[in-house]
Predicted model as a PDB file, atoms N, CA, C, CB and O in Angstrom, pLDDT in the B-factor column:
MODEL        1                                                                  
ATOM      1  N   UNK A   1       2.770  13.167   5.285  1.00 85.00           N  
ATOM      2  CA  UNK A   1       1.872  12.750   4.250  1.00 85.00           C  
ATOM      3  C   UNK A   1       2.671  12.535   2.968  1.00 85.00           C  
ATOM      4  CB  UNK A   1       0.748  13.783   4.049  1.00 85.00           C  
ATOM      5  O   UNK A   1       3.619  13.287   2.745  1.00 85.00           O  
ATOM      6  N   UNK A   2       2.318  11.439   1.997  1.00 88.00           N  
ATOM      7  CA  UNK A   2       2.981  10.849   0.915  1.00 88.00           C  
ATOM      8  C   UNK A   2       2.255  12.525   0.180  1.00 88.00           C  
ATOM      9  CB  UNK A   2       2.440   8.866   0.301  1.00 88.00           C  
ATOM     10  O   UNK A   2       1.263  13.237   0.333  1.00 88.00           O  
ATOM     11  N   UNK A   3       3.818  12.473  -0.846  1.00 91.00           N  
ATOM     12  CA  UNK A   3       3.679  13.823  -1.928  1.00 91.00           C  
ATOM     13  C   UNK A   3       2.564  12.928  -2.695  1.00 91.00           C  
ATOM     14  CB  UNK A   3       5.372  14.433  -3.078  1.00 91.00           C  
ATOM     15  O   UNK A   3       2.611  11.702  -2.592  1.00 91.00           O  
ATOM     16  N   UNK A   4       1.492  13.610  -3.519  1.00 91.00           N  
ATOM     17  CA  UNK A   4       0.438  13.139  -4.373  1.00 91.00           C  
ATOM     18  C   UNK A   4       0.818  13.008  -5.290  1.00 91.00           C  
ATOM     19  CB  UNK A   4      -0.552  13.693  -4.548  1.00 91.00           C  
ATOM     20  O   UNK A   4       0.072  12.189  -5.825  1.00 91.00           O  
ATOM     21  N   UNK A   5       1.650  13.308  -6.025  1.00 93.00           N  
ATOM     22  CA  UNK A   5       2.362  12.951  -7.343  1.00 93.00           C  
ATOM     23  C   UNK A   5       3.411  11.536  -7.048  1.00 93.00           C  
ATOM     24  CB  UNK A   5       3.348  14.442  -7.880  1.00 93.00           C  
ATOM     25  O   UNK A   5       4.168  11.279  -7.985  1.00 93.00           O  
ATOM     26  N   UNK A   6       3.468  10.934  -6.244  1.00 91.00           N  
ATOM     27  CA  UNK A   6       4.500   9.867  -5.562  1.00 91.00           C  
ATOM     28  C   UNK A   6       3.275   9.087  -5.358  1.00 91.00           C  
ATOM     29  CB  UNK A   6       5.565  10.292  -4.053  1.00 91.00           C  
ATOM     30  O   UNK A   6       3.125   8.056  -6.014  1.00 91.00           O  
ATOM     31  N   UNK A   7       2.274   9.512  -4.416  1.00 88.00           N  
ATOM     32  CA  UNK A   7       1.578   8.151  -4.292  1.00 88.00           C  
ATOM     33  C   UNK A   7       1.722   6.716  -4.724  1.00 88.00           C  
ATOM     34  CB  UNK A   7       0.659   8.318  -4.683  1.00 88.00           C  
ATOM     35  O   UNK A   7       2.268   5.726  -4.237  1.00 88.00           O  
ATOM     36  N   UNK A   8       0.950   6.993  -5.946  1.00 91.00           N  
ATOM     37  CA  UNK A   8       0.020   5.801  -6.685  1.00 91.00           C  
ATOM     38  C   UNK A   8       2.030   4.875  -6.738  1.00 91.00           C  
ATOM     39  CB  UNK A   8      -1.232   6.520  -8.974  1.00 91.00           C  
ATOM     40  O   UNK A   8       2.114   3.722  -6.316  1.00 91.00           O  
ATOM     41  N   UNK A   9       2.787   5.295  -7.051  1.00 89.00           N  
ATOM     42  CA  UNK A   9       4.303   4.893  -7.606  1.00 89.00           C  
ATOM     43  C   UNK A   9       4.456   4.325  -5.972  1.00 89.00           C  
ATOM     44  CB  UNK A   9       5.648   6.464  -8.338  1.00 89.00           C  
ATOM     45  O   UNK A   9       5.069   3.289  -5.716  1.00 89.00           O  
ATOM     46  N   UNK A  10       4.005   4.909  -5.252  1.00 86.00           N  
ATOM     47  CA  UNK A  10       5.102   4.357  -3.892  1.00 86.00           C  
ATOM     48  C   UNK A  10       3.987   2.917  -2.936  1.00 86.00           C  
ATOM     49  CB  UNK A  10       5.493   6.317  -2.356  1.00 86.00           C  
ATOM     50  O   UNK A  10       4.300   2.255  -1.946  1.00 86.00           O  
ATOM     51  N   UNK A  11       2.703   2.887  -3.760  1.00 82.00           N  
ATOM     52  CA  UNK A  11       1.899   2.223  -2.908  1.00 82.00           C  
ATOM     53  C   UNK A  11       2.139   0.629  -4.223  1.00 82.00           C  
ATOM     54  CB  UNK A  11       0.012   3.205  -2.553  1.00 82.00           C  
ATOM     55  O   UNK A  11       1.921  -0.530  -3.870  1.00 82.00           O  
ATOM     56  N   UNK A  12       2.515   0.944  -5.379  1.00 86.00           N  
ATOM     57  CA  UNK A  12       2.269  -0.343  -6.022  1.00 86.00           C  
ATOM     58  C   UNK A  12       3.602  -0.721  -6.216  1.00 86.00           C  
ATOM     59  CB  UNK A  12       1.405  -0.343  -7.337  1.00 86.00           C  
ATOM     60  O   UNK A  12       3.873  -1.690  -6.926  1.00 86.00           O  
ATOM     61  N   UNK A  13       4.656   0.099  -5.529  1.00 85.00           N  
ATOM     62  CA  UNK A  13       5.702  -0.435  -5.574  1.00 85.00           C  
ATOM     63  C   UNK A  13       6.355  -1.192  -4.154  1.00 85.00           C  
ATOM     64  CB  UNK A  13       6.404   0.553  -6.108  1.00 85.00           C  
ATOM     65  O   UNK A  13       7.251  -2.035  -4.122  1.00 85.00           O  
ATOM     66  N   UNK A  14       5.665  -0.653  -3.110  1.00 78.00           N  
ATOM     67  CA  UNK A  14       5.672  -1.213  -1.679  1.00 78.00           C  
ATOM     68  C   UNK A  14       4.437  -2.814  -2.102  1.00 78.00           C  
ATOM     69  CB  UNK A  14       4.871   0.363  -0.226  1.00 78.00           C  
ATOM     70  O   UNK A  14       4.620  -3.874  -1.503  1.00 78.00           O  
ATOM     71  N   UNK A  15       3.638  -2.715  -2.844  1.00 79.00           N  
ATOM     72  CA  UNK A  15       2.552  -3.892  -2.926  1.00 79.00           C  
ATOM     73  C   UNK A  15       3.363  -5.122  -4.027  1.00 79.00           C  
ATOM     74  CB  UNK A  15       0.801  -3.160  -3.712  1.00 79.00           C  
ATOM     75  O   UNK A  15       2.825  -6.207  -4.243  1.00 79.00           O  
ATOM     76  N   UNK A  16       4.342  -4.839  -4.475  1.00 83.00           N  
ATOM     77  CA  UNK A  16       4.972  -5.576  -5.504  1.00 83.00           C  
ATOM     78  C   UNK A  16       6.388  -6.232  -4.377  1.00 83.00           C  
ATOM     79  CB  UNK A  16       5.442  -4.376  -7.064  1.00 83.00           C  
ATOM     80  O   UNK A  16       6.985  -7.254  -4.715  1.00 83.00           O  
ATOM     81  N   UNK A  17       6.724  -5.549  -3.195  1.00 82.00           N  
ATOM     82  CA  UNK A  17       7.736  -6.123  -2.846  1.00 82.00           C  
ATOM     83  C   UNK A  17       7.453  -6.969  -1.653  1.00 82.00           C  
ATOM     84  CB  UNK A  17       8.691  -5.229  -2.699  1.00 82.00           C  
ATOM     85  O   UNK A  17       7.981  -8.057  -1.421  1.00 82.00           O  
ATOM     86  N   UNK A  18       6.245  -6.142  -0.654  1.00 75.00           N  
ATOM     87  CA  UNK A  18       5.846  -7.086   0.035  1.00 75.00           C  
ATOM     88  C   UNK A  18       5.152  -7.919   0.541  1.00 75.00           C  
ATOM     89  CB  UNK A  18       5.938  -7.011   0.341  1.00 75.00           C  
ATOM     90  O   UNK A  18       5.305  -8.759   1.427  1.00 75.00           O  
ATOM     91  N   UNK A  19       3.679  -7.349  -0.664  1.00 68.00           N  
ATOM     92  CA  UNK A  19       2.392  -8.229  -0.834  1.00 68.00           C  
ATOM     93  C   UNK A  19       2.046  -8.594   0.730  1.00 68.00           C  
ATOM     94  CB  UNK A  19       2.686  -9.739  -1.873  1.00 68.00           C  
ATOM     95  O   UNK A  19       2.166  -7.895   1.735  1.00 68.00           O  
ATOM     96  N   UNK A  20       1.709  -9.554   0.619  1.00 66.00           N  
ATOM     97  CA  UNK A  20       1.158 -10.467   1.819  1.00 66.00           C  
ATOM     98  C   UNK A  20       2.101 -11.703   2.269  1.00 66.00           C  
ATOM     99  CB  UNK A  20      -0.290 -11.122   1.359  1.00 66.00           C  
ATOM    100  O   UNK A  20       1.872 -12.911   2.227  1.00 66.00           O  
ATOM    101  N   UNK A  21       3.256 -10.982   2.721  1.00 66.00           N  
ATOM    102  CA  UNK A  21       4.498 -11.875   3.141  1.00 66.00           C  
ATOM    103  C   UNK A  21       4.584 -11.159   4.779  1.00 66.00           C  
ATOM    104  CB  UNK A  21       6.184 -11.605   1.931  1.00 66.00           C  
ATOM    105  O   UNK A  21       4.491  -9.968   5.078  1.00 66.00           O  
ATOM    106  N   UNK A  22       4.771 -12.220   5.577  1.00 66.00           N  
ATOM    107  CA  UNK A  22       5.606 -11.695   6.790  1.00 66.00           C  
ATOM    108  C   UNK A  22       6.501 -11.438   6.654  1.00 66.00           C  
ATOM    109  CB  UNK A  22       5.820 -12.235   7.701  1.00 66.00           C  
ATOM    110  O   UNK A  22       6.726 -10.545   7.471  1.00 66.00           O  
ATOM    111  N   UNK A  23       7.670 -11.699   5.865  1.00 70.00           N  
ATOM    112  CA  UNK A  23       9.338 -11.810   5.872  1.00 70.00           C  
ATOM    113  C   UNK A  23       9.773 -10.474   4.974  1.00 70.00           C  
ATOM    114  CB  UNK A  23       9.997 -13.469   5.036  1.00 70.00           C  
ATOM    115  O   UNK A  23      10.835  -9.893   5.195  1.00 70.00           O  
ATOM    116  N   UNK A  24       8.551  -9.916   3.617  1.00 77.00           N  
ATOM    117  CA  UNK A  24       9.285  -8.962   3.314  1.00 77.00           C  
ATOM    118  C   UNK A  24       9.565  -7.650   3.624  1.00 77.00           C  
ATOM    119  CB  UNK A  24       9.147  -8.948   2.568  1.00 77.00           C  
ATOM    120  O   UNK A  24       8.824  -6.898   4.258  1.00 77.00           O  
ATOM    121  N   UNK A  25      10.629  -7.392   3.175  1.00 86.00           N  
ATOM    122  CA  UNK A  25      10.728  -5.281   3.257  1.00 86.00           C  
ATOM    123  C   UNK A  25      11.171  -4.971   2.158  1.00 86.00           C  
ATOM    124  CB  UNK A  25      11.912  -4.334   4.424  1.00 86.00           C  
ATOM    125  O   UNK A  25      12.119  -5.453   1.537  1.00 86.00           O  
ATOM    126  N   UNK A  26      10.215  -3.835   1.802  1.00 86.00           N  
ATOM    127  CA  UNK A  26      10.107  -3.186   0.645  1.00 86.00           C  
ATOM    128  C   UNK A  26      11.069  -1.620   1.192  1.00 86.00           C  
ATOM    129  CB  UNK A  26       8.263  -3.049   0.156  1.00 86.00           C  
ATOM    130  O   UNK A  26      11.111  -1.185   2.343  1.00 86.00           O  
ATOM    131  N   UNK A  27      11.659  -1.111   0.135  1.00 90.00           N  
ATOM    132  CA  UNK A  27      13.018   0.001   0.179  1.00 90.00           C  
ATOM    133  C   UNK A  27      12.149   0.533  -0.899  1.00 90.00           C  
ATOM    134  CB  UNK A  27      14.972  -0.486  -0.197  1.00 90.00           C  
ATOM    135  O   UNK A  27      11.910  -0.011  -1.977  1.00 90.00           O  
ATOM    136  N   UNK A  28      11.580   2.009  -0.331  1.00 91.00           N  
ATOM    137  CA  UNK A  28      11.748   3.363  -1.458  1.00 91.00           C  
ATOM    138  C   UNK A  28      11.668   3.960  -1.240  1.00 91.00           C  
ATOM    139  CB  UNK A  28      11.324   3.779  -2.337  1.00 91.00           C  
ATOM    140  O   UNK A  28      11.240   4.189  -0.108  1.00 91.00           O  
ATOM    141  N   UNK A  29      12.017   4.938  -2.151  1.00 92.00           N  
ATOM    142  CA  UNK A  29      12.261   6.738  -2.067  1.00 92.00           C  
ATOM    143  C   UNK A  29      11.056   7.356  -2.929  1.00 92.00           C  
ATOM    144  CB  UNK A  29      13.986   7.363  -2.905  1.00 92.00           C  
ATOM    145  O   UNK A  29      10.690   7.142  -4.084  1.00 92.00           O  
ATOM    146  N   UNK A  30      10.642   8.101  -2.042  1.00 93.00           N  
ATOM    147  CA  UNK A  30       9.444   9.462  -2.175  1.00 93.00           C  
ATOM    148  C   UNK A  30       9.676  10.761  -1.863  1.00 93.00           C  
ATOM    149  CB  UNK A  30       8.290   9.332  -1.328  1.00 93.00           C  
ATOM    150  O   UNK A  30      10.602  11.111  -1.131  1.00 93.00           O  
ATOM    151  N   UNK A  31       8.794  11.598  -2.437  1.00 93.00           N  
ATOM    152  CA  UNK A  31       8.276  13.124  -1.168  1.00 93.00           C  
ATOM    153  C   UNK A  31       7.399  12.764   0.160  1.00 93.00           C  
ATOM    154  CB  UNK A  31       7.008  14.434  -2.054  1.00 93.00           C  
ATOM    155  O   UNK A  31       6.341  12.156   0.324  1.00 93.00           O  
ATOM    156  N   UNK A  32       8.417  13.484   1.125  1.00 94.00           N  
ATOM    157  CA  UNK A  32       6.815  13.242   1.713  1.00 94.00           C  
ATOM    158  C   UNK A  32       6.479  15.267   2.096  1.00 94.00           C  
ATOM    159  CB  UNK A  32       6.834  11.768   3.777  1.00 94.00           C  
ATOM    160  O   UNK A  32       7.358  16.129   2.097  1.00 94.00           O  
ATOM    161  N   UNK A  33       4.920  15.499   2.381  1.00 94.00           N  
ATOM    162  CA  UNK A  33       4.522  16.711   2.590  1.00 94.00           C  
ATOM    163  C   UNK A  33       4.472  16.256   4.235  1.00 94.00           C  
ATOM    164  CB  UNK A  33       3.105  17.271   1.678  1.00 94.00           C  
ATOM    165  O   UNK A  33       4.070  15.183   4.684  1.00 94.00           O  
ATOM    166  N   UNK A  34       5.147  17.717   5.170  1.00 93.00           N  
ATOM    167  CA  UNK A  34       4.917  17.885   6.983  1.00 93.00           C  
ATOM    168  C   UNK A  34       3.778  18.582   6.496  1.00 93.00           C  
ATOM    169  CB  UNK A  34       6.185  18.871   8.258  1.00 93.00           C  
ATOM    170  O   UNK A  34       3.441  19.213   5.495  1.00 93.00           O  
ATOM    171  N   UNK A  35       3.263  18.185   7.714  1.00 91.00           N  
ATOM    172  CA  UNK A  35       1.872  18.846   8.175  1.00 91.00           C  
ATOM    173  C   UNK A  35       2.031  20.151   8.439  1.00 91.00           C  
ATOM    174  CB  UNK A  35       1.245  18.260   9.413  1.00 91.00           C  
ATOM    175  O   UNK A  35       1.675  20.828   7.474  1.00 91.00           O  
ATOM    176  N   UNK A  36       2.393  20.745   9.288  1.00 93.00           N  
ATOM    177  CA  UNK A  36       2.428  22.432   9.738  1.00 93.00           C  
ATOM    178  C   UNK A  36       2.935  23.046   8.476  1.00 93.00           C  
ATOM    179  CB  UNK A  36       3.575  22.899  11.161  1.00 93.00           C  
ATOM    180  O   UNK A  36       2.257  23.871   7.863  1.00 93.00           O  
ATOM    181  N   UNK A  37       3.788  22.766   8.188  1.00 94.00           N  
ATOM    182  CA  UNK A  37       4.849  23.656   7.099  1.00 94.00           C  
ATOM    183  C   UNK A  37       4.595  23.400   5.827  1.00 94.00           C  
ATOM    184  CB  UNK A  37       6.411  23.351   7.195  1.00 94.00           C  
ATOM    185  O   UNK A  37       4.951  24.235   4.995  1.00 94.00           O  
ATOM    186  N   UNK A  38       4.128  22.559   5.533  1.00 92.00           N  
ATOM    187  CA  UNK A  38       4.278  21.932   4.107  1.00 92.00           C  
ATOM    188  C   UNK A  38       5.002  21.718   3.546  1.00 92.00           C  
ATOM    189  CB  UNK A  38       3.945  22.246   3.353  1.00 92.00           C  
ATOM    190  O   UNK A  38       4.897  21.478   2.343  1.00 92.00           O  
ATOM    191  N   UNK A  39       6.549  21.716   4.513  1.00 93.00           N  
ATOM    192  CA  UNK A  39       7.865  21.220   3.039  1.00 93.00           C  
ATOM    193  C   UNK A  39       7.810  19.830   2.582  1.00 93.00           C  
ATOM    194  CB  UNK A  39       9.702  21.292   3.530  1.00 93.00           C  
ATOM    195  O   UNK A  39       7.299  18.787   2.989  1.00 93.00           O  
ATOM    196  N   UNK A  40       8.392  20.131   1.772  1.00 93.00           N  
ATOM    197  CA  UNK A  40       8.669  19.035   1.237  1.00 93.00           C  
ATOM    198  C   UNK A  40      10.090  18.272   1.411  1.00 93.00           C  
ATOM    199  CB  UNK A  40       8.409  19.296   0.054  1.00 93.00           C  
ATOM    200  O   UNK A  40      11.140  18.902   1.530  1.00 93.00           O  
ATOM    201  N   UNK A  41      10.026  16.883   1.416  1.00 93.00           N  
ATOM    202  CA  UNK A  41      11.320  16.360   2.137  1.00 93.00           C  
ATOM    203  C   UNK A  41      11.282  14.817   1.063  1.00 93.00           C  
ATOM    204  CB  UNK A  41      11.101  16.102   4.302  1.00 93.00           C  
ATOM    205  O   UNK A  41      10.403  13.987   0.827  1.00 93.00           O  
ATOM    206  N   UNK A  42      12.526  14.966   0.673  1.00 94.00           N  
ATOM    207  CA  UNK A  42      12.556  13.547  -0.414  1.00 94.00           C  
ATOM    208  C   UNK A  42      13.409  12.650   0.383  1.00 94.00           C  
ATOM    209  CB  UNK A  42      13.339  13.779  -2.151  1.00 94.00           C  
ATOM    210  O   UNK A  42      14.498  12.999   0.839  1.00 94.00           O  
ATOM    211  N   UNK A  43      12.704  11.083   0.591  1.00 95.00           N  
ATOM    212  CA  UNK A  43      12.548  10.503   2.228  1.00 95.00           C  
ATOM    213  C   UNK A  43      13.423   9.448   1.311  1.00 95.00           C  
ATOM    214  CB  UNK A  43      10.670   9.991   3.263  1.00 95.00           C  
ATOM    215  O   UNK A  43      13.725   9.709   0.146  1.00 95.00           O  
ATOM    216  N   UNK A  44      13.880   7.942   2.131  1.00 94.00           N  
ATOM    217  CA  UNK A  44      14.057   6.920   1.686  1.00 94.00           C  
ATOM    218  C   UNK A  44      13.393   5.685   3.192  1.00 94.00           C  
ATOM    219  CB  UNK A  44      15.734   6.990   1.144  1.00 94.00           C  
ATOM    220  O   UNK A  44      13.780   5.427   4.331  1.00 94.00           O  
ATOM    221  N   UNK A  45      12.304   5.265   2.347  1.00 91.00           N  
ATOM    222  CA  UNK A  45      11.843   4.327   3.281  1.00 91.00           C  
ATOM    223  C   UNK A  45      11.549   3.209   3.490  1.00 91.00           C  
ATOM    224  CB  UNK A  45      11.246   4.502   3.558  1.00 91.00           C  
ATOM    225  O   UNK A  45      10.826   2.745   2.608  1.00 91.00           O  
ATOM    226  N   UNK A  46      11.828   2.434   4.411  1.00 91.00           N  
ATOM    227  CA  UNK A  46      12.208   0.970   4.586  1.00 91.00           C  
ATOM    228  C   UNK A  46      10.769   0.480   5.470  1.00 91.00           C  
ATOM    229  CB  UNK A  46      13.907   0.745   5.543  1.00 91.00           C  
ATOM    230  O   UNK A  46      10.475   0.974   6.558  1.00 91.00           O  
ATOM    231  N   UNK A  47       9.979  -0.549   4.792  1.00 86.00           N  
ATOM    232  CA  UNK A  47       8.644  -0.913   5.465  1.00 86.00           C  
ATOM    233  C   UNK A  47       8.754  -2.559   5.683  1.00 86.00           C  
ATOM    234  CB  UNK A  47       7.228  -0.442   4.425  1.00 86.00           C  
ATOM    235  O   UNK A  47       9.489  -3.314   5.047  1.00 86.00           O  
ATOM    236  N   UNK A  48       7.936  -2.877   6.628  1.00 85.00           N  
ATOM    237  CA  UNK A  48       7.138  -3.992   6.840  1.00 85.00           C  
ATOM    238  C   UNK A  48       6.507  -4.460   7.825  1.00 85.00           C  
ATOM    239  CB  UNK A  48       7.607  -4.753   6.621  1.00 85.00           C  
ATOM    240  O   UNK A  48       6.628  -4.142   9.008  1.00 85.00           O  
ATOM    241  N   UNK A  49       5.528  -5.550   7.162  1.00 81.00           N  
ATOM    242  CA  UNK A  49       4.383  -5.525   7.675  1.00 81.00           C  
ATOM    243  C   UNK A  49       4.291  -7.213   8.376  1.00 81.00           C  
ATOM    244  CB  UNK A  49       3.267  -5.039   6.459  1.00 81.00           C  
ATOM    245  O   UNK A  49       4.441  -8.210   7.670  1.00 81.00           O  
ATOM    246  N   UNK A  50       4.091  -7.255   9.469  1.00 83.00           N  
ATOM    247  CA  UNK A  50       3.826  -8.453  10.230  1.00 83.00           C  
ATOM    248  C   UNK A  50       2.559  -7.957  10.790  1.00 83.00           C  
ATOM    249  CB  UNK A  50       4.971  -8.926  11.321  1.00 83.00           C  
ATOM    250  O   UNK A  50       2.172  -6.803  10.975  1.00 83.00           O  
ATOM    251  N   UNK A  51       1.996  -9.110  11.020  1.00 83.00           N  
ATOM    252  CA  UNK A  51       0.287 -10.140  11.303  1.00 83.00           C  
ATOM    253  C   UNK A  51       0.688 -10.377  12.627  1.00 83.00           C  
ATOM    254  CB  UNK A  51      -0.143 -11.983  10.271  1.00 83.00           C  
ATOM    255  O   UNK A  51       1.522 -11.255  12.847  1.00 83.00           O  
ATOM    256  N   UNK A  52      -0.003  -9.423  13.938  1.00 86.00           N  
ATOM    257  CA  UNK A  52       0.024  -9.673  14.957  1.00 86.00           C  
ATOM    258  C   UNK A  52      -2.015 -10.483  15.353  1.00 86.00           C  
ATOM    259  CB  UNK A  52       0.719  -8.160  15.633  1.00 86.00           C  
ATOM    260  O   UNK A  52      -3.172 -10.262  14.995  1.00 86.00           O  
ATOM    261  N   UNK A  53      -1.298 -11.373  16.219  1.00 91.00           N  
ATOM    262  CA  UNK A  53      -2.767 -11.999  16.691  1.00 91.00           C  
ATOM    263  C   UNK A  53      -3.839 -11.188  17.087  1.00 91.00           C  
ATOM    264  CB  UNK A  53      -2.654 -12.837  17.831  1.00 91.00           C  
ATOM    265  O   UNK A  53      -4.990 -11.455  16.742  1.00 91.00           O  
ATOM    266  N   UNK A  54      -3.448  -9.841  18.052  1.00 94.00           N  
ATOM    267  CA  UNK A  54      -4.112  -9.110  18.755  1.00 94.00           C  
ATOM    268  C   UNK A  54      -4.887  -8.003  17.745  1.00 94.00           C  
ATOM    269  CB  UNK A  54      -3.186  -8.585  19.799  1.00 94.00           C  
ATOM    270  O   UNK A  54      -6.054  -7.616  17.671  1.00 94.00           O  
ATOM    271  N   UNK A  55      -3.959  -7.767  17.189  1.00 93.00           N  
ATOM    272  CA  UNK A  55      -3.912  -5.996  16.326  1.00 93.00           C  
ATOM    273  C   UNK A  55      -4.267  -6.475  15.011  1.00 93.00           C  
ATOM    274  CB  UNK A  55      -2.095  -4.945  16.194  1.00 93.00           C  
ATOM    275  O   UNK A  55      -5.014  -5.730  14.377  1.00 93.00           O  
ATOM    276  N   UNK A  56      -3.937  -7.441  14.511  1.00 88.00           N  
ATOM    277  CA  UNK A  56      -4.276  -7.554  13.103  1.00 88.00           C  
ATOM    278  C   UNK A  56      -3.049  -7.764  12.526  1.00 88.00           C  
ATOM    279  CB  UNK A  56      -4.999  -6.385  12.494  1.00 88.00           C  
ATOM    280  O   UNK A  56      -2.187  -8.468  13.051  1.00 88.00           O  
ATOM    281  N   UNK A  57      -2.910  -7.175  11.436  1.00 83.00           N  
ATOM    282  CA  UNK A  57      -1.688  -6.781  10.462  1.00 83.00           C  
ATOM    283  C   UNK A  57      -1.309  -4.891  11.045  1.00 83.00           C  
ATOM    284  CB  UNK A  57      -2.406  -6.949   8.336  1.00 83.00           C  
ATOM    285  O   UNK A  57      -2.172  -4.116  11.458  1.00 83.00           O  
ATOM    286  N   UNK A  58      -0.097  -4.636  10.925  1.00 85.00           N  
ATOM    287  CA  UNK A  58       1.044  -3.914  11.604  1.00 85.00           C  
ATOM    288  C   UNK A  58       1.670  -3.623  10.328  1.00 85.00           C  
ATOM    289  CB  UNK A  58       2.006  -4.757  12.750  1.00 85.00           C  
ATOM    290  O   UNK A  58       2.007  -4.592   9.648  1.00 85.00           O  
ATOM    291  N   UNK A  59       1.890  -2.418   9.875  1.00 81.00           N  
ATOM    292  CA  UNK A  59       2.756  -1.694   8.872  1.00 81.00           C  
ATOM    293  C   UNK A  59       3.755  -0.369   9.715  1.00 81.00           C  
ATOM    294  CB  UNK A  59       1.577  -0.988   7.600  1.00 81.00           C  
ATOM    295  O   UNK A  59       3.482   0.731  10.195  1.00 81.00           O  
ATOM    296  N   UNK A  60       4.810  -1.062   9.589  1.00 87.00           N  
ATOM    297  CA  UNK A  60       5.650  -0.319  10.245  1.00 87.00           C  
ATOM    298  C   UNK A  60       6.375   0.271   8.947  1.00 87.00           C  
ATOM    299  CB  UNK A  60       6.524  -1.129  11.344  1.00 87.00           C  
ATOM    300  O   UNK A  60       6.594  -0.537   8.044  1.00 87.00           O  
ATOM    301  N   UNK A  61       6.763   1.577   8.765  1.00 89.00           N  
ATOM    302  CA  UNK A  61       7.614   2.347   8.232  1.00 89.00           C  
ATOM    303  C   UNK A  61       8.857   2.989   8.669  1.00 89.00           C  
ATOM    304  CB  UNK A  61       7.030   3.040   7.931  1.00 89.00           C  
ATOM    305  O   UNK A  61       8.629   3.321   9.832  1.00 89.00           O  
ATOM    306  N   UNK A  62       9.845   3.282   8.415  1.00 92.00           N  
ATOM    307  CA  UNK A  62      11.158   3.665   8.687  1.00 92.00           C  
ATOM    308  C   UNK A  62      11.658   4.693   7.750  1.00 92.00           C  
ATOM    309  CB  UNK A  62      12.005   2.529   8.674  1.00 92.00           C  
ATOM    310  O   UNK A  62      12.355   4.286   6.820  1.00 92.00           O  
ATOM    311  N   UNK A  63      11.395   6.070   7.852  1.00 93.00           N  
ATOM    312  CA  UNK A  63      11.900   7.333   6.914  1.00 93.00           C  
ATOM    313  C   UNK A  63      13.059   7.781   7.084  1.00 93.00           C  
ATOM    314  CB  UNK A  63      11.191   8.492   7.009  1.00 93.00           C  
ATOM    315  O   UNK A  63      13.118   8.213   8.235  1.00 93.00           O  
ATOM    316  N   UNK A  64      14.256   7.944   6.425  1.00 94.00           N  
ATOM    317  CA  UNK A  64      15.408   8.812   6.973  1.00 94.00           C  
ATOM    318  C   UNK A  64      15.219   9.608   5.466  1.00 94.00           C  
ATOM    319  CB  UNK A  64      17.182   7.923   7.468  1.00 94.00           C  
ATOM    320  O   UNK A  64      14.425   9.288   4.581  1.00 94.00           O  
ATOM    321  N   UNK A  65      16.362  10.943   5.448  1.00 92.00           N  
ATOM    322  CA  UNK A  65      16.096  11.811   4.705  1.00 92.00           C  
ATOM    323  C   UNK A  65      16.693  11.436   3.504  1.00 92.00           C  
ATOM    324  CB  UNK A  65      16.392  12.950   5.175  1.00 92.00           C  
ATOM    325  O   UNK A  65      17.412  10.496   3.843  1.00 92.00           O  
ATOM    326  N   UNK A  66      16.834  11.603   2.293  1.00 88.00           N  
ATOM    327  CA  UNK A  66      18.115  11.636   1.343  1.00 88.00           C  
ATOM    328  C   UNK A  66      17.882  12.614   0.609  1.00 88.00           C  
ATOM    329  CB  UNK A  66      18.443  10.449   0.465  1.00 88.00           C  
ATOM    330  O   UNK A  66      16.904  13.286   0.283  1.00 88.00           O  
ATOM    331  N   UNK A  67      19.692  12.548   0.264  1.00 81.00           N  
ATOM    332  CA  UNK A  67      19.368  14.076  -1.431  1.00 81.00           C  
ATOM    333  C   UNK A  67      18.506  14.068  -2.332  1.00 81.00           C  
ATOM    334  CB  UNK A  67      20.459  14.266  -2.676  1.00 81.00           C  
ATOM    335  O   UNK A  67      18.198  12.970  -2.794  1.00 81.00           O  
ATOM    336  N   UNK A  68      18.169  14.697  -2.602  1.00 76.00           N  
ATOM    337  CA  UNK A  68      17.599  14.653  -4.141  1.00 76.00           C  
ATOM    338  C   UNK A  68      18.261  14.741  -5.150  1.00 76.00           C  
ATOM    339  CB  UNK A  68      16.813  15.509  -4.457  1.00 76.00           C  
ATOM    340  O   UNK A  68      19.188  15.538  -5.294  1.00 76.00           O  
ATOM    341  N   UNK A  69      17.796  13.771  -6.152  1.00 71.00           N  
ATOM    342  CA  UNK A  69      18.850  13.172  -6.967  1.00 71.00           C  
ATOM    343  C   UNK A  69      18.277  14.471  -8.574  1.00 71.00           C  
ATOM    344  CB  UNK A  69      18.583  10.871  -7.160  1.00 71.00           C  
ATOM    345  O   UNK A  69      17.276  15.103  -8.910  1.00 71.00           O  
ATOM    346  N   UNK A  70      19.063  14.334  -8.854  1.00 61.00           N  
ATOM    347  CA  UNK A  70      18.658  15.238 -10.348  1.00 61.00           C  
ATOM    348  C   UNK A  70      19.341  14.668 -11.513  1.00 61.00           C  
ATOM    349  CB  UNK A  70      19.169  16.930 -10.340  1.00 61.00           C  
ATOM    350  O   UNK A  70      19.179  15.164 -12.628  1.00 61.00           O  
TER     351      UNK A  70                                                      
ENDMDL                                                                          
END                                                                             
């Protein structure tokens, strides 16, 4: 789950890079909260979204971990 203080920053900044394009991918870094545990993990994530005939539109995400920067 997106950290709640990251949200609103990580949804209008993913909507600014790849809007309603097949071709783009949007790159950013968040918190995200695990479910069981609740840690917290500061992610870097690579998205996009293609328009399948069947399914609709498809938002694929890609998380790997990074440092936290200070």
């Amino acid at each position: 789950m997106l950290a709640p203080e990251d949200y609103a920053e990580a949804v209008e900044s993913c909507d600014q890079q790849v809007g309603d394009s097949d071709d783009a991918v949007a790159h950013m870094d968040y918190h995200v909260i695990t479910k069981e545990t609740h840690k917290r993990i500061y992610v870097h994530a690579v998205a996009h979204m293609v328009k399948n005939p069947y399914f609709g539109q498809i938002y694929y995400v890609i998380l790997s971990p990074k440092p936290e920067q200070k």
